[in-house]
VMD Tcl script that builds the backbone (N, CA, C; Angstrom):
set m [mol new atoms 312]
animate dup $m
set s [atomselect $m all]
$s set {name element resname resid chain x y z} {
  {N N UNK 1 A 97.119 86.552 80.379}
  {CA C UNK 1 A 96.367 87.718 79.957}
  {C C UNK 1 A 97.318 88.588 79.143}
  {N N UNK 2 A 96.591 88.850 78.158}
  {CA C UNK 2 A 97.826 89.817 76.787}
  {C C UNK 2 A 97.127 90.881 76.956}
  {N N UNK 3 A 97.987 92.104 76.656}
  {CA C UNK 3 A 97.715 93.339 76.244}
  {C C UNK 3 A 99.125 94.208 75.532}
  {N N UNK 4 A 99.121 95.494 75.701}
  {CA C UNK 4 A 100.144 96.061 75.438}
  {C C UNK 4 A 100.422 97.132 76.179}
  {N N UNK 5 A 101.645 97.930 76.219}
  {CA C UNK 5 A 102.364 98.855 76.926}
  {C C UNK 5 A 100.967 99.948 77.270}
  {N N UNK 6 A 100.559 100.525 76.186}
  {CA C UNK 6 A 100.034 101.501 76.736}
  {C C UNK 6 A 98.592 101.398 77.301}
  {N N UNK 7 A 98.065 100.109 77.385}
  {CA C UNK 7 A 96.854 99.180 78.223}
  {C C UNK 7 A 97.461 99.386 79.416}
  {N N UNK 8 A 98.624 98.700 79.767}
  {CA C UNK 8 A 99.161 98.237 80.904}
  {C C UNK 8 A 99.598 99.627 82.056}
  {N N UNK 9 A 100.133 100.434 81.044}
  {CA C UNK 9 A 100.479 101.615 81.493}
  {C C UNK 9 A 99.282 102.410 82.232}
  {N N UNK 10 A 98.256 102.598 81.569}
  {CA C UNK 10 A 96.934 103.036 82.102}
  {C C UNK 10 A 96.311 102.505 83.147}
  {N N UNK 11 A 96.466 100.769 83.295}
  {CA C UNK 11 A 96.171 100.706 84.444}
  {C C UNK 11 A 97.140 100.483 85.295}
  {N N UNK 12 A 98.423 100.518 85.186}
  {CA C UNK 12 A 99.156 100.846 86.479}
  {C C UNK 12 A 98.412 102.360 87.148}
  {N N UNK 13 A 98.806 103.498 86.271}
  {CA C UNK 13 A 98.595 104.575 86.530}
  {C C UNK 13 A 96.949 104.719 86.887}
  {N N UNK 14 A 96.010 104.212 86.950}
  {CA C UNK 14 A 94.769 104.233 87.535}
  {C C UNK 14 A 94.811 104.299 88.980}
  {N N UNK 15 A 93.515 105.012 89.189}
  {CA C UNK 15 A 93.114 105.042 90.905}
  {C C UNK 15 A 92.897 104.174 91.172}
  {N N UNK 16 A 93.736 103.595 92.032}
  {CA C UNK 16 A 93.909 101.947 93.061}
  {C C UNK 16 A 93.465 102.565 94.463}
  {N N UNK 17 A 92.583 101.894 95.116}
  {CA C UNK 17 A 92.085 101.969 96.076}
  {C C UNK 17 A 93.236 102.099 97.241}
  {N N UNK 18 A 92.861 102.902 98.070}
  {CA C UNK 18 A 94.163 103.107 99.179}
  {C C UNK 18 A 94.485 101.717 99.385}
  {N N UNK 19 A 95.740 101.929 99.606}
  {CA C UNK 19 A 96.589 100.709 100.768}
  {C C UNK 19 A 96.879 99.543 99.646}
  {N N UNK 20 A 96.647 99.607 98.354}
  {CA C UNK 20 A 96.393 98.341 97.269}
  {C C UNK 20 A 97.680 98.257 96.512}
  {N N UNK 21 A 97.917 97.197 96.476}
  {CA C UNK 21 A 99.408 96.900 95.773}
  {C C UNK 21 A 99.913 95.606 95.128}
  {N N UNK 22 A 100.332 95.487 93.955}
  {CA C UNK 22 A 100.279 94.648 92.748}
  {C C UNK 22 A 101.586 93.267 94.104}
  {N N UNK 23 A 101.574 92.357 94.247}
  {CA C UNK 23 A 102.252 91.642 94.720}
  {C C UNK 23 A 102.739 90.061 93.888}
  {N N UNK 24 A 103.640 89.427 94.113}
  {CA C UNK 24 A 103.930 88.041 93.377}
  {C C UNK 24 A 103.546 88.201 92.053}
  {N N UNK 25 A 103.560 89.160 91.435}
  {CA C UNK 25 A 103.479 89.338 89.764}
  {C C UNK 25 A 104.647 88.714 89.061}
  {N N UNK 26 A 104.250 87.953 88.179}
  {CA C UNK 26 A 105.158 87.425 86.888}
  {C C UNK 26 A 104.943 87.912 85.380}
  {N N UNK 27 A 105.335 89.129 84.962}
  {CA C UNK 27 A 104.804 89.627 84.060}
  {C C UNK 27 A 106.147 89.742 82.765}
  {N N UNK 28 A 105.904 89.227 81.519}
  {CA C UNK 28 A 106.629 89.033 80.427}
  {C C UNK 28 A 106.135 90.578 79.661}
  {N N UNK 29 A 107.643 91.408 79.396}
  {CA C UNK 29 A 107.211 92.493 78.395}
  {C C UNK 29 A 108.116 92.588 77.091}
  {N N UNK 30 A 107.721 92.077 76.057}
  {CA C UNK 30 A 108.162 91.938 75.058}
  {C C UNK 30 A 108.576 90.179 74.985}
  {N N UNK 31 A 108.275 89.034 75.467}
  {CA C UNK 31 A 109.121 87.602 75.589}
  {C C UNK 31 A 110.013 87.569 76.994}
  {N N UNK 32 A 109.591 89.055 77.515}
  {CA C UNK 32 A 111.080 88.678 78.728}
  {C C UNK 32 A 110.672 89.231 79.819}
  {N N UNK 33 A 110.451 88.041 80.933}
  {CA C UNK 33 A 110.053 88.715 82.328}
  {C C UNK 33 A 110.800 89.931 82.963}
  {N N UNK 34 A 109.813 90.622 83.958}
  {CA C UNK 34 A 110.623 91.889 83.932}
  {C C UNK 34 A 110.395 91.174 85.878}
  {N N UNK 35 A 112.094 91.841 85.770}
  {CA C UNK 35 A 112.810 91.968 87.145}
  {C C UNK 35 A 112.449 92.488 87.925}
  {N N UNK 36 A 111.429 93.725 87.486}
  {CA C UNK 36 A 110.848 94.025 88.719}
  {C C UNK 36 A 111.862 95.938 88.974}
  {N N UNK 37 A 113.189 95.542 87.840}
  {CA C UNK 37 A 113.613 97.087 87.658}
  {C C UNK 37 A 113.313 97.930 86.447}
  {N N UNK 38 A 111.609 97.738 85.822}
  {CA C UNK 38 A 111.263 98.087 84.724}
  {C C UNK 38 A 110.415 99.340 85.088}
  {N N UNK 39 A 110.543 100.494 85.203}
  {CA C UNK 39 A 109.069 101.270 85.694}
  {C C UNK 39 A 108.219 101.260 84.178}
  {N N UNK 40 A 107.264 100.737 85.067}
  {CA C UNK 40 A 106.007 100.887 83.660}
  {C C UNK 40 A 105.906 101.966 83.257}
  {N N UNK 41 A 105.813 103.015 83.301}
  {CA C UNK 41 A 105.330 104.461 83.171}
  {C C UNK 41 A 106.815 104.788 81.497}
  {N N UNK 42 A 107.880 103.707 81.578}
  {CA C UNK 42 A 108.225 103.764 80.509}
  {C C UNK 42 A 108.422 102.568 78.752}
  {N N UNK 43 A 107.414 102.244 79.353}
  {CA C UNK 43 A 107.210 100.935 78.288}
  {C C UNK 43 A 107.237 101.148 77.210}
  {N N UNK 44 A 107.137 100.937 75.966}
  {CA C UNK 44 A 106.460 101.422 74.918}
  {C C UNK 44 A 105.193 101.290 74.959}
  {N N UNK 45 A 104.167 102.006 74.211}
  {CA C UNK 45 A 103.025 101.548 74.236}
  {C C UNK 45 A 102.619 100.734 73.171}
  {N N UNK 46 A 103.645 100.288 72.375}
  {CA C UNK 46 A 103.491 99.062 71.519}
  {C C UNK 46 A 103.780 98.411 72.086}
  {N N UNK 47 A 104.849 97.841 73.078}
  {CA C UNK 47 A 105.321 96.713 73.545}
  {C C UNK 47 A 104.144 95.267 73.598}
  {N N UNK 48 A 104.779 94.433 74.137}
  {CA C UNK 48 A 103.375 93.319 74.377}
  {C C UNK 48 A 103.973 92.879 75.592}
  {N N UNK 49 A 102.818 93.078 76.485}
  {CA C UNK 49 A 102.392 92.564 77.686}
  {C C UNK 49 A 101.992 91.236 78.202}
  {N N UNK 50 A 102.327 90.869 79.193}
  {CA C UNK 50 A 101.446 89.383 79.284}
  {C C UNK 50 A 101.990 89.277 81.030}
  {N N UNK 51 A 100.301 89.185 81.538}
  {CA C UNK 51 A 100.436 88.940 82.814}
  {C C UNK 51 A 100.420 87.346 82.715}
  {N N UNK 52 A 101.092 86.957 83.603}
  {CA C UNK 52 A 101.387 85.410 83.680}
  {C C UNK 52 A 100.670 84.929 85.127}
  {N N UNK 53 A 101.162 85.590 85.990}
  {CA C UNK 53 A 100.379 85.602 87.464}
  {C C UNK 53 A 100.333 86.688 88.521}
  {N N UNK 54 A 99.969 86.776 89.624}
  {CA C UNK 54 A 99.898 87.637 90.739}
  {C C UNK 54 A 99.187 87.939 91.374}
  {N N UNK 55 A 99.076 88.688 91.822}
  {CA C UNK 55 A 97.759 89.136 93.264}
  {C C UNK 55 A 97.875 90.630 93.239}
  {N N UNK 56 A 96.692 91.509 93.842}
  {CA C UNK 56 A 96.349 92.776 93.800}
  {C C UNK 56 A 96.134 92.030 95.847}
  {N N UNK 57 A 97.022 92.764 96.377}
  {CA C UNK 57 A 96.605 92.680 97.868}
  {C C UNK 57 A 96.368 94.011 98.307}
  {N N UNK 58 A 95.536 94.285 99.898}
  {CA C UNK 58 A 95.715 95.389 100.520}
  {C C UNK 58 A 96.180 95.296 101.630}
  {N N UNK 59 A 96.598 96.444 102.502}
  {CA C UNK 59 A 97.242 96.560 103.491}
  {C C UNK 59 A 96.150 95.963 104.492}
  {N N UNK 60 A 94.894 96.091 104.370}
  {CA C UNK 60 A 94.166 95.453 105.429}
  {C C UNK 60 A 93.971 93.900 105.469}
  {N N UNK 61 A 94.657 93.523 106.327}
  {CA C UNK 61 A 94.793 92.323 106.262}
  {C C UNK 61 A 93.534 91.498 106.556}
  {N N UNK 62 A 92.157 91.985 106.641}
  {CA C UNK 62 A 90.518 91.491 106.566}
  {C C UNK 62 A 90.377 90.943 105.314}
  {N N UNK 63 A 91.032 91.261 103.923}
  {CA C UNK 63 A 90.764 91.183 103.108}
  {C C UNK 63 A 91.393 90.376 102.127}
  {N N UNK 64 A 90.736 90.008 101.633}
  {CA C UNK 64 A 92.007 88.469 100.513}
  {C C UNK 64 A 92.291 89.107 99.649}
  {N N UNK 65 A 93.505 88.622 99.240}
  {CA C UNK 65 A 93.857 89.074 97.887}
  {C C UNK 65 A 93.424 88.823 96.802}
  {N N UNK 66 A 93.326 89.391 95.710}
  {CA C UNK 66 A 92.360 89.456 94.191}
  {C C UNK 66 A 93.575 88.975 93.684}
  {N N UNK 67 A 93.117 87.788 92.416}
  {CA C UNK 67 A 93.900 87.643 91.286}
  {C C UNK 67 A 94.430 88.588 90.290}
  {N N UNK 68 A 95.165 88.912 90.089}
  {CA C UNK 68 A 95.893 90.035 89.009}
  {C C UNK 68 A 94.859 90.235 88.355}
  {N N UNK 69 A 95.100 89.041 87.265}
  {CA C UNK 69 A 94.169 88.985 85.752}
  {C C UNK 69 A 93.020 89.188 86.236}
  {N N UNK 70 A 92.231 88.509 87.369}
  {CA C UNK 70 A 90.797 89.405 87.616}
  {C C UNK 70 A 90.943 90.702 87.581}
  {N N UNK 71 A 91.324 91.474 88.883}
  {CA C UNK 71 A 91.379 92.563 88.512}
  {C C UNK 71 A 91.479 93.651 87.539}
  {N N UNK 72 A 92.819 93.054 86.862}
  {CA C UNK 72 A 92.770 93.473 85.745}
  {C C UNK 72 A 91.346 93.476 84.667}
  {N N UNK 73 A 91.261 92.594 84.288}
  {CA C UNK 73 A 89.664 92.565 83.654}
  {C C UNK 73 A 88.470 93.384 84.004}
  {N N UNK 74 A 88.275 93.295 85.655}
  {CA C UNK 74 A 87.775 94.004 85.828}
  {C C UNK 74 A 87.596 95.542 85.288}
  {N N UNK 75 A 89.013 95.778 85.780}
  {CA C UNK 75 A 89.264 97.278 85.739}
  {C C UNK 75 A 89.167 97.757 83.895}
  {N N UNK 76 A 89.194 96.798 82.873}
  {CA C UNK 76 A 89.320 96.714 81.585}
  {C C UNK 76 A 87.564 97.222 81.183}
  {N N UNK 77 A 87.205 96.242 82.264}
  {CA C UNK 77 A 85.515 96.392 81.883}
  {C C UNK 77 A 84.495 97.519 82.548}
  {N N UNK 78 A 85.203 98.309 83.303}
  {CA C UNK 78 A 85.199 99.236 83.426}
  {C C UNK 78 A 85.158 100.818 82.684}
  {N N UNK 79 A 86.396 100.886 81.993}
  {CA C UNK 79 A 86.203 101.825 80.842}
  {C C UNK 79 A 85.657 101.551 79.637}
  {N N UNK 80 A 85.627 103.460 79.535}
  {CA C UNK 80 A 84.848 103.605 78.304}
  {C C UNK 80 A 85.424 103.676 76.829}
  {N N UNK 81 A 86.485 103.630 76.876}
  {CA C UNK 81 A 87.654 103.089 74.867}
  {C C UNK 81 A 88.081 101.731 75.805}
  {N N UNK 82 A 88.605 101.172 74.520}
  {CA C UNK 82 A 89.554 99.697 74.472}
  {C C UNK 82 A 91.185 100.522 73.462}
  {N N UNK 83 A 91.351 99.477 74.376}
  {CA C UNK 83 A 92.934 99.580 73.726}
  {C C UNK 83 A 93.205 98.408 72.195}
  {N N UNK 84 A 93.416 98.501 71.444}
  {CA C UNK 84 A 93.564 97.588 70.706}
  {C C UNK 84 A 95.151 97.632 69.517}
  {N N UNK 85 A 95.967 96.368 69.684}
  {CA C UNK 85 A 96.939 96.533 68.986}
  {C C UNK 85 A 97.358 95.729 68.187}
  {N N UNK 86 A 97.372 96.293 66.498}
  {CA C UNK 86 A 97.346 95.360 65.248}
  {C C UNK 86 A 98.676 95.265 64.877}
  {N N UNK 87 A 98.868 94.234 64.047}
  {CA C UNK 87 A 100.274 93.994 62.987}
  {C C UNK 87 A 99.170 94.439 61.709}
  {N N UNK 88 A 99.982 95.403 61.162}
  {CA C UNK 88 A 99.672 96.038 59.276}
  {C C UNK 88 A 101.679 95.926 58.624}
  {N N UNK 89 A 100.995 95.753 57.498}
  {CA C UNK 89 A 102.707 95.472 56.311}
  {C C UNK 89 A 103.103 97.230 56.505}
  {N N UNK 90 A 104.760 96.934 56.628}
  {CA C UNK 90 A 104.992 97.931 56.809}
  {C C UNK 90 A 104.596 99.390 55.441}
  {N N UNK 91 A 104.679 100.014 55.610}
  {CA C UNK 91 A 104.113 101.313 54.913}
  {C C UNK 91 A 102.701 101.603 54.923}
  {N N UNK 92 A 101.929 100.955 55.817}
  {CA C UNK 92 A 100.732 101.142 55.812}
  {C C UNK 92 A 100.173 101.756 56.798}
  {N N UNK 93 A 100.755 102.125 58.221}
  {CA C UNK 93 A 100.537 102.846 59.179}
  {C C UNK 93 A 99.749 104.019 58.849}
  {N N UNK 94 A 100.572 104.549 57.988}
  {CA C UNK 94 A 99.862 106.321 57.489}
  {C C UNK 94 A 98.229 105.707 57.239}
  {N N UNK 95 A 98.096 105.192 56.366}
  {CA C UNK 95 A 96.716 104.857 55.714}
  {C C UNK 95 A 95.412 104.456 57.084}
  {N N UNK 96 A 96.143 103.500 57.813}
  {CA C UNK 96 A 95.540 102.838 58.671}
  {C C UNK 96 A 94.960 104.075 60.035}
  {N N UNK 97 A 95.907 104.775 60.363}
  {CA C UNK 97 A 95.755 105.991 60.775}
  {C C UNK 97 A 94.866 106.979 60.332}
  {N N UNK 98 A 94.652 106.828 59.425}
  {CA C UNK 98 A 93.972 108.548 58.591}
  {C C UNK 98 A 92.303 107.380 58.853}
  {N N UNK 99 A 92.395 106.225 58.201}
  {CA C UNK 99 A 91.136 105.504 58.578}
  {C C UNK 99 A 90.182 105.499 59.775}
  {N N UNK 100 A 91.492 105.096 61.255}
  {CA C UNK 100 A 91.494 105.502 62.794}
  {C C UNK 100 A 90.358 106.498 62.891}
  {N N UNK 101 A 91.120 107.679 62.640}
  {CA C UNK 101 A 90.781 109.298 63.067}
  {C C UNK 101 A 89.361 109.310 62.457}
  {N N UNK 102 A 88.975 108.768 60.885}
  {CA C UNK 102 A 87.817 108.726 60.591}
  {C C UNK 102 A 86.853 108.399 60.946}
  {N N UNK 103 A 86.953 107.190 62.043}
  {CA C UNK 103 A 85.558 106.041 62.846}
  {C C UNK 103 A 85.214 107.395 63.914}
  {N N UNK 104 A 85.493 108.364 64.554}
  {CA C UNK 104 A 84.828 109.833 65.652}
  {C C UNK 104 A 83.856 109.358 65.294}
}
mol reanalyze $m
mol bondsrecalc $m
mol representation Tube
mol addrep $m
């Protein structure tokens, strides 16, 4: 599952149901798995993301654990914007931007 920093960032930082916690995650940010000493909250929000595997478990042990990437999706299909992140030739940002702001 691909996305980018500031996708990923949003749903770390989302309301997770008490007791819920990302477990056995293998997640590549930028080509390079992260150790696990990365706090998301400082990624870039260009970076590129890619969940590879994991589980969303809870403390109540009644309950099975959810696949990452489900969840994730879920929680994607949930909100109301998308995140979306392009390659443009460089000097074109400005343009592409002023376009952005125009689609309100």
């Amino acid at each position: 599952m691909k996305t980018n920093g500031k996708e990923f960032k949003a749903f770390m930082a989302s309301d997770w149901p008490e007791g819920w916690y990302m477990d056995d995650d293998e997640i590549l940010i930028d080509g390079k798995e992260d150790d696990g000493n990365i706090p998301y909250e400082t990624l870039n929000d260009d970076c590129k993301v890619e969940i590879l595997c994991g589980v969303v478990c809870s403390d109540n042990d009644n309950i099975d654990p959810i696949n990452l990437e489900t969840y994730f999706k879920k929680w994607r299909k949930s909100l109301t914007v998308e995140y979306v992140s392009v390659e443009i030739p460089k000097g074109k940002k400005q343009e592409l931007m002023e376009f952005v702001k125009g689609l309100k």
